[in-house]
C-alpha positions as CSV (number, residue, x, y, z in Angstrom):
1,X,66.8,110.0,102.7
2,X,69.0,111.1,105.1
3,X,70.1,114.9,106.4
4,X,74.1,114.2,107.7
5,X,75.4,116.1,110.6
6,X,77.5,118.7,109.8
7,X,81.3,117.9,110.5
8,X,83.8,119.4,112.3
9,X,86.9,121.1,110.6
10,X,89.7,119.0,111.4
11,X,94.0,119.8,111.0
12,X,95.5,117.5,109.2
13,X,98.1,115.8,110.6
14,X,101.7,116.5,110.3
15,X,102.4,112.7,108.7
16,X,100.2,113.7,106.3
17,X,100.7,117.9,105.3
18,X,103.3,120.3,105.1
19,X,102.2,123.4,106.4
20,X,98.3,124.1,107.6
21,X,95.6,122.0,106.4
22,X,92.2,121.3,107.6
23,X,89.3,119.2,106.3
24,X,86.1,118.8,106.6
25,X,84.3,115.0,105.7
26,X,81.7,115.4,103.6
27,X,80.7,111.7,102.8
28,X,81.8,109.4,104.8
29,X,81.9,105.0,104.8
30,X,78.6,104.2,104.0
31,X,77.1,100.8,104.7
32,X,78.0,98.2,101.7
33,X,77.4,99.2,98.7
34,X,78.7,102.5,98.5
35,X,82.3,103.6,99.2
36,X,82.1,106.8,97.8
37,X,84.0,109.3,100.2
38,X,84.3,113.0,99.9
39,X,86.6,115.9,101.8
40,X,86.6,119.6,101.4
41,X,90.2,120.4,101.7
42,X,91.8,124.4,103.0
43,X,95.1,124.5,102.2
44,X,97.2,127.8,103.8
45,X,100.3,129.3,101.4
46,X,102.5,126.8,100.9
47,X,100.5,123.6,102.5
48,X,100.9,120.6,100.6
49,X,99.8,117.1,100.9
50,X,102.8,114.4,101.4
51,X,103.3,111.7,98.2
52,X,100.8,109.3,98.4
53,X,98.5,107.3,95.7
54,X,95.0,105.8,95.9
55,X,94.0,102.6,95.5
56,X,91.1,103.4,93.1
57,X,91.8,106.7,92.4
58,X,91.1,110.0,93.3
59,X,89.2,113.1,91.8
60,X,90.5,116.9,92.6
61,X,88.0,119.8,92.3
62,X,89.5,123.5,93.0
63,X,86.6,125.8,94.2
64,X,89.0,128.3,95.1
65,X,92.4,129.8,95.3
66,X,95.7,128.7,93.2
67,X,97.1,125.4,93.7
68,X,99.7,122.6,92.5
69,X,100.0,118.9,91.6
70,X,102.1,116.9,90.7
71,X,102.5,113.3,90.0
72,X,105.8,111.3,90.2
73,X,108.2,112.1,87.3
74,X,105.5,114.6,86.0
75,X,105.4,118.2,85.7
76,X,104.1,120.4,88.0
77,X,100.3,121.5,87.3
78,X,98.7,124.8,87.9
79,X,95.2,124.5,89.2
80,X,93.0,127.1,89.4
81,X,89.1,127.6,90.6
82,X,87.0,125.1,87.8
83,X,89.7,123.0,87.4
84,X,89.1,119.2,87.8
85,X,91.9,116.6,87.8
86,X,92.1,113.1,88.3
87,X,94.7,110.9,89.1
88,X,94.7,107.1,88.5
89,X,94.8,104.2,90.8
90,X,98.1,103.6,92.3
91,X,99.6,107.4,90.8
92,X,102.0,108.3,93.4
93,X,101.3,111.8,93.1
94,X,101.3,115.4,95.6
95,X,98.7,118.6,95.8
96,X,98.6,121.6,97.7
97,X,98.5,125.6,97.3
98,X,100.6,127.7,95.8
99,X,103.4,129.6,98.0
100,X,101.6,133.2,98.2
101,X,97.2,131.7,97.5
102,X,94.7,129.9,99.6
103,X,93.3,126.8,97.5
104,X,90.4,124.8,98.4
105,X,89.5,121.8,96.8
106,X,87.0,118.5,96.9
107,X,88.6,115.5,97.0
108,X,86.9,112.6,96.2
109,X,87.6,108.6,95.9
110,X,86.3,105.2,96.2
111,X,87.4,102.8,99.0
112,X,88.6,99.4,97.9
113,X,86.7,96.3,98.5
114,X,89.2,95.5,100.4
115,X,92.3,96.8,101.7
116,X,93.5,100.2,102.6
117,X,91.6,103.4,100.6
118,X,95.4,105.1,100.5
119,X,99.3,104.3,100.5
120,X,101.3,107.1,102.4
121,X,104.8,107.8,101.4
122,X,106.8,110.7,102.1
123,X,106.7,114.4,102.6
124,X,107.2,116.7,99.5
125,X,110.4,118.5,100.0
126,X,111.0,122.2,99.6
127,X,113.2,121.2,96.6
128,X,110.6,119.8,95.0
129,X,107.6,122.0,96.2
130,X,109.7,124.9,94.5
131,X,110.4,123.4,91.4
132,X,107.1,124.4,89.8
């Protein structure tokens, strides 16, 4: 057993988010096995993630606050504190707060065997943000 360090909040970075993000890692790479990785996610009014997909998939878990997803082609998906969604491998897809709520979620995925963990594309336009 091991106690982690606790790690800094970090911004994300404007390739990445719309608006203000930060994160904080909560599981990091492991040595081989695992690949299990985990962020807690703060989200200001209106923040949003760029499109991007997974390679293995990732899990979304609101702990608080109102926030949005949506995947490519899809509808737009209220989240709310409880809510738990998942999004397949490869599922271009977008997630972020609502325009006037906070929204914190964990996000967690796998890393590949090999390969990158995560395929950036890009940022979510107003156009879209506001079609929810």
């Amino acid at each position: 057993m091991q106690l982690e360090p606790r790690q800094p909040s970090t911004k994300g970075p404007a390739n990445m988010f719309t608006g203000d993000v930060w994160f904080e890692v909560l599981a990091a790479p492991r040595p081989s096995p695992s690949r299990m990785r985990v962020n807690w996610v703060h989200f200001a009014p209106g923040a949003r993630t760029a499109w991007h997909s997974h390679a293995v998939g990732q899990t979304l878990h609101v702990t608080e606050g109102y926030g949005l997803i949506q995947s490519y082609g899809g509808l737009v998906v209220h989240m709310r504190p409880g809510d738990t969604v998942y999004t397949p491998p490869g599922e271009w897809h977008w997630h972020g707060a609502g325009p006037d709520s906070f929204m914190t979620h964990l996000a967690m995925w796998e890393a590949p065997p090999v390969g990158p963990e995560a395929e950036w594309g890009e940022q979510v336009t107003d156009v879209e943000y506001s079609a929810r």
